[in-house]
C-alpha positions in Angstrom: -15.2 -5.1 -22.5 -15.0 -1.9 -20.7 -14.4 -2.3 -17.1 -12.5 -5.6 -17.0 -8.8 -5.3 -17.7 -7.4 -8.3 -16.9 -7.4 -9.4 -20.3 -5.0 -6.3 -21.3 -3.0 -6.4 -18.4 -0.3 -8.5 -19.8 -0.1 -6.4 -23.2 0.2 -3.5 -21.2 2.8 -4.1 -18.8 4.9 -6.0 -21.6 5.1 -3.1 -23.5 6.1 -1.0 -20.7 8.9 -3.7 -19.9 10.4 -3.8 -23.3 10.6 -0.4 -23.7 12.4 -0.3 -20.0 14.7 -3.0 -21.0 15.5 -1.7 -24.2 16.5 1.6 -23.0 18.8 -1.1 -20.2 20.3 -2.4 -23.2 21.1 0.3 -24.9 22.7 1.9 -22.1 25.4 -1.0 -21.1 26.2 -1.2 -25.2 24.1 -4.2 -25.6 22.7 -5.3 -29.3 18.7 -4.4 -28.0 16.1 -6.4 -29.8 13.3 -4.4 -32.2 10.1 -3.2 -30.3 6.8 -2.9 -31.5 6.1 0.5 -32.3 2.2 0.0 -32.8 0.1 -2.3 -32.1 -3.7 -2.8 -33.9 -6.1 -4.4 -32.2 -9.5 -5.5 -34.4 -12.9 -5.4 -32.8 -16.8 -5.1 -34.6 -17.5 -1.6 -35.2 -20.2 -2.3 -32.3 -17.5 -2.8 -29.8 -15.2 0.0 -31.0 -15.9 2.3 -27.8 -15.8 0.0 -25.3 -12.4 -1.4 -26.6 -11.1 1.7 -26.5 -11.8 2.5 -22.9 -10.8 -1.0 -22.3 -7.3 -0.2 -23.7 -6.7 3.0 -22.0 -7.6 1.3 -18.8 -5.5 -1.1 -19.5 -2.4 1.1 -20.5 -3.0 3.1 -17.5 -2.9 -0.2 -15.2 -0.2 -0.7 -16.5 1.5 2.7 -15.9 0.6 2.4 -12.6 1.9 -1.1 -12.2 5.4 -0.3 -13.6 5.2 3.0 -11.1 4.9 0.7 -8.1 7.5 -2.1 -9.3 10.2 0.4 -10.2 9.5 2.5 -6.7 9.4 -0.7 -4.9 12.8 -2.1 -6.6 14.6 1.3 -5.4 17.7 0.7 -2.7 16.3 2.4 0.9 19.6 4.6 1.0 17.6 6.3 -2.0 13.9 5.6 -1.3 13.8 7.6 2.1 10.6 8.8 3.2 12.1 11.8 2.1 12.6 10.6 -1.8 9.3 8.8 -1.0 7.4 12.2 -0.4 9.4 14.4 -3.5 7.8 11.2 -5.5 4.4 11.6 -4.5 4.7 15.7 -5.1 5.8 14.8 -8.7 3.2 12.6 -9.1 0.8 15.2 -7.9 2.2 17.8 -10.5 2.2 15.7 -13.4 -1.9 15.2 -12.8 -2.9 18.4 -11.3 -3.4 17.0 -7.6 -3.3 18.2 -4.3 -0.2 17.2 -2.0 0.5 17.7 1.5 3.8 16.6 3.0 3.6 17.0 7.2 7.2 16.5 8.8 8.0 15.9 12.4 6.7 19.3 14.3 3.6 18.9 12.8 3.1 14.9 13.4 4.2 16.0 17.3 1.1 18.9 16.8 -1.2 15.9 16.2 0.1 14.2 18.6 1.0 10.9 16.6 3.0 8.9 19.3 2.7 5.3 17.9 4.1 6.7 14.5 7.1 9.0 15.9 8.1 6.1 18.5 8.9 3.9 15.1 11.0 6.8 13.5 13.1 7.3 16.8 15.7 5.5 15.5 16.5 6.5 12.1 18.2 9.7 11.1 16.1 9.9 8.3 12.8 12.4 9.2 9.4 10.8 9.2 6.8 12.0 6.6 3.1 11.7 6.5 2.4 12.0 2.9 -1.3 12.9 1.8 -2.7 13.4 -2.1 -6.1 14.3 -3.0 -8.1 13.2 -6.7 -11.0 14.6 -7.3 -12.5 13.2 -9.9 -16.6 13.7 -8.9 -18.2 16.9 -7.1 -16.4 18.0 -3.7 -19.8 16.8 -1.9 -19.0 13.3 -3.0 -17.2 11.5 0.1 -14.0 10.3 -0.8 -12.4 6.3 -0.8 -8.9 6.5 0.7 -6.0 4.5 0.5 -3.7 3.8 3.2 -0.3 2.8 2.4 2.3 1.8 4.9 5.5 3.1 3.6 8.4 1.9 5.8 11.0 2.4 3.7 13.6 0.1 5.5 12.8 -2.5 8.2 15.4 -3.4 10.1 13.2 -4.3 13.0 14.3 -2.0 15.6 16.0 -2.9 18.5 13.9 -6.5 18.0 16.6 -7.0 15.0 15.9 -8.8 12.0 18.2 -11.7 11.2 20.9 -10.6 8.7 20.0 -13.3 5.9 17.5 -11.6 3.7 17.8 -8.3 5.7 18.1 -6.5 2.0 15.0 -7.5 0.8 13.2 -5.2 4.1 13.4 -2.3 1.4 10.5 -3.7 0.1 8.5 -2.6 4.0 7.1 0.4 1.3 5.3 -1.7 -0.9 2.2 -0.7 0.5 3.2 3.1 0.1 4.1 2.3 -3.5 0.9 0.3 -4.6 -1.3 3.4 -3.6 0.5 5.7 -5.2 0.4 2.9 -8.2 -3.1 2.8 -8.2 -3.3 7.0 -8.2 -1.4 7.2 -10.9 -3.8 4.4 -13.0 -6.7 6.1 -11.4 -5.6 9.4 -12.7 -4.8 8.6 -16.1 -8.3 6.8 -16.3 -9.6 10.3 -15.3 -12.3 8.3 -13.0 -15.1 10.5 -11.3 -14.8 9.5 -8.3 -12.7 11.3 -5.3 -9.5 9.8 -3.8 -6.8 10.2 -1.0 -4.0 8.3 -0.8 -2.4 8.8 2.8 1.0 7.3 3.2 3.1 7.4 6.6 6.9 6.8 5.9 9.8 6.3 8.3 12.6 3.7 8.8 12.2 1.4 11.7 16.3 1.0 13.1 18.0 0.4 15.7 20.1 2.7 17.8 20.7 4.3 21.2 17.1 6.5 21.1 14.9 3.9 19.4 11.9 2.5 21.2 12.6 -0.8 23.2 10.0 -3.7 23.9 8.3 -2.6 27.1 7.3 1.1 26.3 4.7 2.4 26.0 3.2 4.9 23.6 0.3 6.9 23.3 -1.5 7.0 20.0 -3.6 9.9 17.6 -6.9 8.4 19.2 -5.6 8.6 22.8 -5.0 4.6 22.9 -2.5 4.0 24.7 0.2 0.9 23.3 2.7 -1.5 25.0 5.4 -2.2 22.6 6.3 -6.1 22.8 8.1 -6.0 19.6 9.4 -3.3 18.2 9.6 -5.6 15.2 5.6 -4.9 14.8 6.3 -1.2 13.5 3.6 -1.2 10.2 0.2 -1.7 12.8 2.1 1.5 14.9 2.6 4.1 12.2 -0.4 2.6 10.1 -3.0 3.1 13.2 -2.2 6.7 13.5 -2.7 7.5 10.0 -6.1 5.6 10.2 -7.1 7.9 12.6 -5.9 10.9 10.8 -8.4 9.9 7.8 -11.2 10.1 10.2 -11.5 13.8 9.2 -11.9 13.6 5.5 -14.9 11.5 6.6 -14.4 8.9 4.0 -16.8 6.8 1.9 -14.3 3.3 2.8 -10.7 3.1 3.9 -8.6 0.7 2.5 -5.2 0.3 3.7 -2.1 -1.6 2.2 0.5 -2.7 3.9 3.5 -5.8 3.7 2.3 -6.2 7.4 3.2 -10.1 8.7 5.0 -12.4 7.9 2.1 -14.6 9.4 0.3 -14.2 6.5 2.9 -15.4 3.9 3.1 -18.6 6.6 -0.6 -18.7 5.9 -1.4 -18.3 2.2 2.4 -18.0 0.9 2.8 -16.3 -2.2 -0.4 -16.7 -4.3 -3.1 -14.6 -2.3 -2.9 -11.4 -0.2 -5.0 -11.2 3.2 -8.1 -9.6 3.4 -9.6 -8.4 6.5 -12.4 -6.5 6.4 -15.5 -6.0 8.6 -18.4 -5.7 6.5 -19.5 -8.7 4.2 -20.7 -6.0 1.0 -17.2 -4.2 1.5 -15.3 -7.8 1.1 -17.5 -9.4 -1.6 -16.9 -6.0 -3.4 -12.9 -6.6 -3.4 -13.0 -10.3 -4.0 -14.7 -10.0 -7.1 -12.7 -7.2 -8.1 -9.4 -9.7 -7.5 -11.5 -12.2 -9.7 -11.6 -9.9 -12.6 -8.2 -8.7 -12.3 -6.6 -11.9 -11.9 -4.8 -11.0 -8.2 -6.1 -13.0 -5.7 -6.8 -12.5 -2.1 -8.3 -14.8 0.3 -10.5 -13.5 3.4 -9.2 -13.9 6.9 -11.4 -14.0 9.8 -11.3 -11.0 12.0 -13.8 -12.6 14.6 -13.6 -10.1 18.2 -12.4 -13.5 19.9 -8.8 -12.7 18.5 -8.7 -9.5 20.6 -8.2 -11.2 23.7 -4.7 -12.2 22.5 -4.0 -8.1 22.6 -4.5 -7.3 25.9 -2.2 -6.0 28.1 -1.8 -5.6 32.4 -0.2 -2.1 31.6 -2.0 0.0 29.0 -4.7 -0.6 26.1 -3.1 -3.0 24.2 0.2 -4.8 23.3 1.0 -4.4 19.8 1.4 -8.5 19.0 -0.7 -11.2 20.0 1.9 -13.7 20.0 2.3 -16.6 17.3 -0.8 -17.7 16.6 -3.0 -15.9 14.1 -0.3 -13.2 13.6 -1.9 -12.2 10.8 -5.0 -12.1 12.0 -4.1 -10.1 15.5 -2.1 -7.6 13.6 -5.4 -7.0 11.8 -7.6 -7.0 14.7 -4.9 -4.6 16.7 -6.0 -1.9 13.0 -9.7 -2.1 13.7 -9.6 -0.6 16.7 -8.8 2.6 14.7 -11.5 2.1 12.5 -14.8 2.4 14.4 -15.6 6.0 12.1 -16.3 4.4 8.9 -16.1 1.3 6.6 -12.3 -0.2 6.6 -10.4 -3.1 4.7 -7.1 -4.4 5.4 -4.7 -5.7 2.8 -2.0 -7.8 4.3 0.4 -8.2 1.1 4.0 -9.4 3.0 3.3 -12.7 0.5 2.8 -10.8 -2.4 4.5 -7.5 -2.7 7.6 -9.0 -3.8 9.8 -12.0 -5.1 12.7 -13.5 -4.0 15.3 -15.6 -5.5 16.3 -15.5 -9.0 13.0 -13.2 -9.8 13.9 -10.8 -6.7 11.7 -7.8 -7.3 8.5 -5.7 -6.8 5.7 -7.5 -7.8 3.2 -4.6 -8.4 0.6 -6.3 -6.6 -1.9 -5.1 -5.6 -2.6 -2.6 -8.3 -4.8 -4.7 -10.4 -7.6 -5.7 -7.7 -7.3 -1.6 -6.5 -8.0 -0.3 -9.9 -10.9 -2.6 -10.8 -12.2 -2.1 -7.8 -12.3 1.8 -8.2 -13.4 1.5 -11.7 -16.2 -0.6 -10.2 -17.3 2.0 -7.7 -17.0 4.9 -10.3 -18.8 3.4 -12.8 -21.9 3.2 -9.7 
């Protein structure tokens, strides 16, 4: 039983709810229905320690689940990269974890030009937010999380349509998913080690922004022809994927509501995965299977680069229409070569619309089970 939680998923994030919507209730002077205040679970004496590690992974999913939703549901004239990073320090309190917050002089010390050109245009300062678990010996490379944390997409000077617009505060789901799957990871107390690196900004429009045509130099020295300055999560994400290269990692895995391609091409039932190593994939697919949230593997064949060239510097940053999804990925693993990567493309996923508008909490589920996978190695 230990090491699968899908089965107490739903238990755990109920409970969670009711007690959220209770305290909703109670607050706006509505009658609030009764709440379980225990719950007993009966298993064979043989089973009892394996359903209790079962349970507290499945409570701390949870946790970490309802910490991504209610992050992800914030309005972005709250959840700033700002807000964003004072979150991540009180998450790092509460377990005893290292934080790092860099601002703008030091992102312009490491030279991060794809990631400042995106934040040109907001008021709001951009942050590169970086936490460190250690749960296993300091010698024991580290997994990291990548988590692309714009915290409102308006799409630049490449506007957005207005219909819907609102719904672009949910460019941070990525953001909020790894620091989801911290806090699950932490409450397990897993021994293994890992970093969660977020970088956060607001992609707007306005007199300094970046325009389609520029060009930007990134971390790695790549330089970047901007086509569409609606294609912000692959510029800030592929200078934060070079920054990991010096915590040289065990795996990189990063997160991010990157494409609408990708909701064109699997809709709302499985995220995109992109990854460059068969073992590294299989690993994450079977974690999905277990944890009941889905993914579906996209190719990421070197064919697809061609569509990224450009006559006037290393790359464009689309590959027009077709295979969005799949060019967005391929423009990531260029900043990859130093060690094992996977890319979760989660623009279906992340979030509902409609009458069920809201953070989905996905994809917390397949992260956790994954790690506990790899720390029970």
């Amino acid at each position: 039983m230990a090491g699968s939680i899908g089965r107490l998923v739903k238990a755990g994030e109920i409970n969670g709810q009711c007690g959220k919507a209770w305290m909703l209730h109670e607050t706006v002077g509505v009658a609030a229905r009764p709440r379980p205040q225990k719950i007993i679970i009966t298993v064979n004496a043989a089973d009892e320690k394996s359903a209790k590690a079962s349970a507290k992974q499945g409570v701390a999913l949870a946790s970490g689940m309802d910490f991504a939703r209610d992050l992800a549901n914030l309005p972005g004239n709250i959840c700033t990269p700002t807000y964003l990073a004072q979150t991540a320090k009180e998450l790092a309190h509460e377990f005893a974890l290292k934080a790092e917050v860099l601002g703008q002089k030091q992102l312009e010390t490491l030279k991060m030009g794809a990631f400042l050109s995106v934040a040109k245009g907001s008021v709001e300062p951009p942050k590169l937010i970086v936490l460190h678990y250690q749960g296993a010996a300091a010698k024991t490379k580290p997994i990291v999380l990548v988590g692309k944390g714009i915290t409102f997409d308006a799409g630049g000077i490449s506007l957005k349509p207005g219909e819907g617009m609102d719904e672009m505060k949910y460019d941070m789901c990525g953001a909020a998913a790894a620091l989801g799957t911290l806090r699950a990871v932490a409450e397990m107390a897993l021994k293994l080690n890992l970093i969660v690196v977020i970088p956060s900004c607001e992609n707007m429009p306005a007199g300094n922004a970046y325009k389609p045509g520029d060009i930007v130099t990134s971390m790695s020295g790549q330089t970047i022809e901007v086509l569409n300055t609606d294609a912000e999560g692959r510029l800030i994400l592929c200078d934060a994927l070079t920054y990991v290269e010096r915590f040289k990692p065990a795996l990189v895995i990063d997160i991010a509501t990157l494409t609408g391609a990708c909701v064109i091409a699997l809709g709302h039932h499985h995220s995109g995965l992109f990854a460059k190593e068969d073992a590294l994939a299989n690993e994450l697919l079977a974690a999905a299977a277990a944890s009941v949230d889905p993914i579906w593997r996209m190719p990421l064949d070197e064919e697809y680069q061609e569509q990224l060239k450009s006559n006037f510097a290393d790359m464009a940053n689309i590959g027009g229409r077709p295979a969005g999804s799949v060019t967005a990925a391929c423009f990531l693993a260029r900043f990859t070569q130093a060690y094992s990567w996977a890319h979760l493309d989660i623009a279906g996923t992340a979030w509902k619309s409609g009458a069920a508008k809201g953070a989905t909490g996905r994809p917390v589920p397949l992260l956790t089970q994954f790690l506990i996978e790899r720390a029970s190695r």
